[in-house]
N, C-alpha and C positions, 0 to 999 in steps of 0.2 A: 504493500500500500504506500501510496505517497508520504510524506511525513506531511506535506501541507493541505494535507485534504483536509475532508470537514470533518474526520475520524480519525483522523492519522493522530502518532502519539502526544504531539501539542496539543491536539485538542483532549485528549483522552485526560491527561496531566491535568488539564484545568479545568477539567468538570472536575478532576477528584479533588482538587482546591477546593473548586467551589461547594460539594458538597459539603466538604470538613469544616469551612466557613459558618456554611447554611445549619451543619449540626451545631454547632458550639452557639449559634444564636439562639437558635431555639430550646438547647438546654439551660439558657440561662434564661429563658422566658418560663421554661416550666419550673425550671427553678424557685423561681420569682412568685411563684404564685402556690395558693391553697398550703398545702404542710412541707411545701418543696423538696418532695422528695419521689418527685414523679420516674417513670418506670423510665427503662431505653424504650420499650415500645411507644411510651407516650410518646417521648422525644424525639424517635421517628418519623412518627404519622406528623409532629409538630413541624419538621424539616420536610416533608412531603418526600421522604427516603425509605427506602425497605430496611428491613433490620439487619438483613445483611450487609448493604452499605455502611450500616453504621459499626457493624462490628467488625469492617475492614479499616477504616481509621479508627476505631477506639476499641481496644480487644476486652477492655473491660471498663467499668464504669469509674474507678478512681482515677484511668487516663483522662477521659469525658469533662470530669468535674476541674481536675487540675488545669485542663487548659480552658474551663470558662472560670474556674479562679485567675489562671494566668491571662484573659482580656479583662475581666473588672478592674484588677491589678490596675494595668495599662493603660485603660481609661480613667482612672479613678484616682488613682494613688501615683503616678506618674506626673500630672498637672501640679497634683499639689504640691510634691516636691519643689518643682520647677517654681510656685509660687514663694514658698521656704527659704528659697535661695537668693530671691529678689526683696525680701522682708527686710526693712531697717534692722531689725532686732532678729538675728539668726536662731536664737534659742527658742521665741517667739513664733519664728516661724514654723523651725522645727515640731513645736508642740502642738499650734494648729494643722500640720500634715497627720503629727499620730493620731488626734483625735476624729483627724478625716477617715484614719485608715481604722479604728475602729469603729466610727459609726457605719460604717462600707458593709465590715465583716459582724455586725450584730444585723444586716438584712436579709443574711444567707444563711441563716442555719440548716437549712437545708441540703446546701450544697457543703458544709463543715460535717456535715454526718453521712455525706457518702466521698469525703472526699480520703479517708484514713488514716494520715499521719497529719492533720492540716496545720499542726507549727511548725512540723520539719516543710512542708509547702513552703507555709511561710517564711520562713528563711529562706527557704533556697530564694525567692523572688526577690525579697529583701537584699541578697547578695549582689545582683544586678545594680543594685543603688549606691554600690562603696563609693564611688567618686564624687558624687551630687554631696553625700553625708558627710563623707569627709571634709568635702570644701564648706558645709555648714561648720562644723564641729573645728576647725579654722578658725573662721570668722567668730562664731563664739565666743572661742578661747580670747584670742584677742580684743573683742569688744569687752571682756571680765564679764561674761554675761555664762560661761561654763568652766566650772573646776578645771585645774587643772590637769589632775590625772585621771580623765575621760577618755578613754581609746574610741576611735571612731569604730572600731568592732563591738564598743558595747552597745550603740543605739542599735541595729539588729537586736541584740541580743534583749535588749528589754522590752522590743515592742513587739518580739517572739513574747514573751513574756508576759506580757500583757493579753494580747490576743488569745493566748492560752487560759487567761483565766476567764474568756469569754464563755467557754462550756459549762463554767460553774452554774449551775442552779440557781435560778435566781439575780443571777446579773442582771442590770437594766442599764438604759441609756445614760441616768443618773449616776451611777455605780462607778460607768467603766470612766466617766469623765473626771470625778471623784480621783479614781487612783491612776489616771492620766496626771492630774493636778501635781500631786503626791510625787507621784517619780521626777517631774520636771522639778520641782523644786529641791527634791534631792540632787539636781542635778549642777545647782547655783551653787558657786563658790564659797557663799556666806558658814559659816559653824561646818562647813564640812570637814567632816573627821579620814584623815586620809583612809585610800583606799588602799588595800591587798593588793600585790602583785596578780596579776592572774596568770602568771607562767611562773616556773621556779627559775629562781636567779641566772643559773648556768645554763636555760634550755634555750635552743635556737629561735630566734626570733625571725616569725615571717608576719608578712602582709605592714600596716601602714606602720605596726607601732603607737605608744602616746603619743599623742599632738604637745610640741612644748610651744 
């Protein structure tokens, strides 16, 4: 067959694009709605796809979920960053981004209980962001607006942290903005009591290091 026909493998290639597109929209539509925790077959019929299609890009459903976690991500938590960055007040900004990325992640519950490991998710996604963070956790420093033995590795690590206590029973909108508050202000240099090493003195050091 020609490659440039109307079947040939270019074109083949980008229906399977576009179904995988057309899937992950409409999972995060079914998502979205009722107890969000709709079936693949919903989510097929929802994508106007057979279910076999759908179990040729997503072999199982914690694939599915991860990658309409990883477009909310991208939509959602991406901007806000990028607003963060442009914030007089870096620290400022930064805690208006966490508190974006929590109210994001108390809309899905749905997709957080088929998605399996959704803090180790959350990290890895979070990883993507070392450089934006780091050039926050900088500017910070500098402005006296964050301690200064803050390693740019810890904001992951606390807003894994956080996000993690979102399964707790009983969390509410109120709650999670409560102990957003809380950490950001452990986060000011005022009465802070130095921090612990988080490696042993003699182990190799990788990635950015303390910010001095």
């Amino acid at each position: 067959m020609n490659p440039t026909s109307p079947r040939g493998p270019a074109t083949r290639r980008a229906d399977a694009t576009s179904n995988a597109a057309r899937i992950v929209v409409a999972a995060r539509r079914v998502f979205a709605r009722g107890d969000g925790l709709g079936s693949l077959e919903e989510i097929a019929r929802e994508a106007g796809v057979g279910i076999a299609t759908l179990y040729r890009h997503f072999s199982h459903r914690e694939t599915l979920t991860s990658a309409v976690y990883t477009q909310i991500f991208d939509d959602e938590f991406t901007p806000a960053l990028e607003r963060a960055r442009q914030d007089p007040s870096p620290l400022q900004g930064l805690k208006t981004a966490a508190e974006g990325l929590l109210t994001m992640v108390s809309r899905i519950d749905g997709l957080i209980a088929s998605a399996g490991n959704f803090p180790a998710l959350t990290d890895e996604l979070l990883r993507r962001f070392t450089d934006p963070i780091y050039e926050i956790v900088v500017r910070a420093q500098e402005a006296g607006e964050l301690r200064k033995d803050i390693d740019a590795d810890d904001i992951p690590r606390l807003l894994v942290m956080t996000v993690a206590g979102l399964t707790v029973p009983g969390i509410t909108h109120d709650a999670h903005r409560r102990y957003v508050t809380l950490i950001f202000d452990a986060l000011k240099p005022e009465n802070a009591t130095p921090l612990p090493p988080i490696r042993p003195p003699n182990s190799p050091v990788t990635g950015q290091g303390t910010v001095r």
